[in-house]
One Martini backbone bead per residue (centre of mass of N, CA, C, O) as a GRO file, in nm:
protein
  148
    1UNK     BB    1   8.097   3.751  -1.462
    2UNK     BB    2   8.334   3.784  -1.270
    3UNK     BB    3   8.486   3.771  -0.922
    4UNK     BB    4   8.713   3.948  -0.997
    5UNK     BB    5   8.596   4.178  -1.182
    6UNK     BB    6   8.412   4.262  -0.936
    7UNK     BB    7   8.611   4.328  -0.759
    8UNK     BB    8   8.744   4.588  -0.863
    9UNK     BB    9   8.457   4.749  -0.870
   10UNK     BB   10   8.404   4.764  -0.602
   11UNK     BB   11   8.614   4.940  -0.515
   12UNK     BB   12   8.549   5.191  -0.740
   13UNK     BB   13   8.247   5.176  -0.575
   14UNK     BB   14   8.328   5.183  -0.250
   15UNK     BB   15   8.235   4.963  -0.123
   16UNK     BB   16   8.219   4.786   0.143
   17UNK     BB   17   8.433   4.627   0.336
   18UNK     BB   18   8.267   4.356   0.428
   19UNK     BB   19   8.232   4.293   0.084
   20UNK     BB   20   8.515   4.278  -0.016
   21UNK     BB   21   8.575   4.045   0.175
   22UNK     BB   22   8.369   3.843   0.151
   23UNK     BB   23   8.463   3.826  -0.191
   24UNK     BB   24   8.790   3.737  -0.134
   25UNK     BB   25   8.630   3.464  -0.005
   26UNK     BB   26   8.577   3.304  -0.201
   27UNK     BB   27   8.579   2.978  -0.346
   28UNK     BB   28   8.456   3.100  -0.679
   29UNK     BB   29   8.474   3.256  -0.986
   30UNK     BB   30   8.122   3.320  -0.927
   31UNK     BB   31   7.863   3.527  -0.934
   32UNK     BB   32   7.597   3.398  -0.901
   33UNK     BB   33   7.663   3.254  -0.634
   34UNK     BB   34   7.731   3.463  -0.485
   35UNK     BB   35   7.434   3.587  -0.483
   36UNK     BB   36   7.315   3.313  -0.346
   37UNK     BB   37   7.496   3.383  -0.067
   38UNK     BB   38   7.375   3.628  -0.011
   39UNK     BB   39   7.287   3.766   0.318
   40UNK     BB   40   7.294   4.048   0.251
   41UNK     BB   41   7.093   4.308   0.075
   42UNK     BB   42   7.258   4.534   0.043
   43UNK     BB   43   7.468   4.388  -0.136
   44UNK     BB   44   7.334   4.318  -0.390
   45UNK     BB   45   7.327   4.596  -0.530
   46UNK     BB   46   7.641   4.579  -0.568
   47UNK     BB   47   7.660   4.292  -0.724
   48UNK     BB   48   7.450   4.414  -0.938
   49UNK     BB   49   7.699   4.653  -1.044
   50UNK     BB   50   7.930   4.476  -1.066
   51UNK     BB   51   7.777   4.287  -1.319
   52UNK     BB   52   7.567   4.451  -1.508
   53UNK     BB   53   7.299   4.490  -1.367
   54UNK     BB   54   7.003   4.606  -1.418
   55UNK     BB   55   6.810   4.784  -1.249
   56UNK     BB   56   6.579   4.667  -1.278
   57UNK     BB   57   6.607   4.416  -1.279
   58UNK     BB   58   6.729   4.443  -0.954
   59UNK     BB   59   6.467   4.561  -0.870
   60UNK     BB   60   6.289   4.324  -0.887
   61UNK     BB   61   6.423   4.141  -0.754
   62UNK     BB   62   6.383   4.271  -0.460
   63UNK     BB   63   6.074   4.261  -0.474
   64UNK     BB   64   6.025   3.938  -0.443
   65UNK     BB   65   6.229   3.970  -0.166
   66UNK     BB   66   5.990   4.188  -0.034
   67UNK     BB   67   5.754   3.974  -0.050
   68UNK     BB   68   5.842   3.722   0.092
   69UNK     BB   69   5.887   3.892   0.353
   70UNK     BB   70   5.596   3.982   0.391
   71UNK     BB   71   5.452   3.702   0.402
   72UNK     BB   72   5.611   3.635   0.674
   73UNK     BB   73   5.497   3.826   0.870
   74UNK     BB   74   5.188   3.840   0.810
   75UNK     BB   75   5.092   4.124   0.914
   76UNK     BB   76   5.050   4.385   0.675
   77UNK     BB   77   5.085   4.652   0.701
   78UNK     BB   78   4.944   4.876   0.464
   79UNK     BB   79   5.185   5.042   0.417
   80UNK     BB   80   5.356   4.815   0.283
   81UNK     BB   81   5.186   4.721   0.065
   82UNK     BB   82   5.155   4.964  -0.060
   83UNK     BB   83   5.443   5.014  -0.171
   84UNK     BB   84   5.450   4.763  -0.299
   85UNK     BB   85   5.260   4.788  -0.510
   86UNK     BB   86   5.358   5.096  -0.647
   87UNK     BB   87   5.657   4.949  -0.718
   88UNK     BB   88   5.523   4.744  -0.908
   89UNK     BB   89   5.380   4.930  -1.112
   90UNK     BB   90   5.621   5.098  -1.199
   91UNK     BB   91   5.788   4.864  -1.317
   92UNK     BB   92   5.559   4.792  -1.507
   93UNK     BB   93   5.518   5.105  -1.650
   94UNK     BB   94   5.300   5.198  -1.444
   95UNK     BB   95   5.239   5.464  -1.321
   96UNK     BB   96   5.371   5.704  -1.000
   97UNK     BB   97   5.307   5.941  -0.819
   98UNK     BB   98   5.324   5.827  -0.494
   99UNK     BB   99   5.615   5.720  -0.399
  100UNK     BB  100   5.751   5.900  -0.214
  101UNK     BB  101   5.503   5.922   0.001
  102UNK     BB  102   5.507   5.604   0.027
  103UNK     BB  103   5.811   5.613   0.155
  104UNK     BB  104   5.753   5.838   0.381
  105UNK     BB  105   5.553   5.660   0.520
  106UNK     BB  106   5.749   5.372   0.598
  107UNK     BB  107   5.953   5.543   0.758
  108UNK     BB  108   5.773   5.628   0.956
  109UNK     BB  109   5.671   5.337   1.011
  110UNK     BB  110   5.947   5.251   1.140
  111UNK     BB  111   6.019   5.442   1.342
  112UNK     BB  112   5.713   5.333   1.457
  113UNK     BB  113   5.643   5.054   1.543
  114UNK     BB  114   5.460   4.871   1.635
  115UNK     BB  115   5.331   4.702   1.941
  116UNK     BB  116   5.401   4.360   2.020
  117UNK     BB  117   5.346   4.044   2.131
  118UNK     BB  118   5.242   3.842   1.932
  119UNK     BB  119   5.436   3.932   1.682
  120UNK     BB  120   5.739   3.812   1.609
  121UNK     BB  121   5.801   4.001   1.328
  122UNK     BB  122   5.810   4.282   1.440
  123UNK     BB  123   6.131   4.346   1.427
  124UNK     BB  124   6.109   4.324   1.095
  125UNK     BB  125   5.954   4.560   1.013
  126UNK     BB  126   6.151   4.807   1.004
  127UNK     BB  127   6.328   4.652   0.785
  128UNK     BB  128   6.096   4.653   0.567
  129UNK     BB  129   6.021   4.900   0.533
  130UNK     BB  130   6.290   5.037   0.437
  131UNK     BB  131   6.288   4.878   0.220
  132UNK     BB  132   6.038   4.987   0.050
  133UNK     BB  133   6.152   5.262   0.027
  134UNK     BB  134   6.352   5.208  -0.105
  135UNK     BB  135   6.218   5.053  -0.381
  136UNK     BB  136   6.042   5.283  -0.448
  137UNK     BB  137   6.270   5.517  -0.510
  138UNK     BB  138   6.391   5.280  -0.714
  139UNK     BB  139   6.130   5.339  -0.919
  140UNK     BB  140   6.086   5.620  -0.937
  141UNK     BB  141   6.384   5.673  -1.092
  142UNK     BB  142   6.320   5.489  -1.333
  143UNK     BB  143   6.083   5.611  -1.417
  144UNK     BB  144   6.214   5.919  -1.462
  145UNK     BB  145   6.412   5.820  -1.700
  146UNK     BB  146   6.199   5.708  -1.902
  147UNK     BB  147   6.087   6.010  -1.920
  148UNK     BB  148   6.367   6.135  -2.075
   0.00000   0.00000   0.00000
């Protein structure tokens, strides 16, 4: 799909306005490149979405950018493990019923991130969490559609 389909798309799916004008601002008509250059991690289901990326592959693909970020943090406190794990089973048509549970889990402990001097990655953990409570709920709600 072309990145001029997608501008329309974006439009009528009313994604944000720093996305669709970032996308305007594109200096080629090449939706893969789009995706290789954006940098911010919440337009990709935007861009996924406009390109007509099934839930499933845009989730995986989030997984394992979610996966690759949890390695550079370093000490990975396990609320964020466990979400990783279970929404990776998840995907992998594994069922897990505690995806919800764990989604709550990760995004209390955003709310509250330990804190620590030693750890600079401490700063990225809070939006780590939420990255994973995203990933596990959009991982529940596909099991559930499979199941339908």
């Amino acid at each position: 799909m072309s990145v001029e389909s997608a501008r329309a798309l974006l439009e009528v799916m009313e994604a944000p306005a720093e996305l669709q004008a970032w996308v305007a601002e594109l200096p080629r008509d090449d939706l893969e490149e789009a995706w290789a250059a954006c940098t911010d991690p919440r337009w990709l289901l935007w861009l996924a979405g406009a390109g007509a990326l099934s839930l499933t592959d845009g989730a995986q693909g989030l997984m394992t950018l979610a996966q690759q970020a949890a390695a550079r943090l370093g000490d990975v406190p396990p609320v964020l493990a466990q979400v990783l794990a279970a929404a990776e089973e998840a995907l992998a048509r594994r069922g897990r019923e505690d995806l919800v549970e764990l989604a709550g889990a990760a995004e209390a402990a955003a709310a509250a991130p330990p804190a620590t001097f030693r750890n600079a990655s401490a700063s990225a953990l809070p939006g780590a969490l939420r990255a994973a409570a995203w990933l596990a709920r959009a991982a529940d709600g596909l099991l559930a559609a499979r199941l339908r």
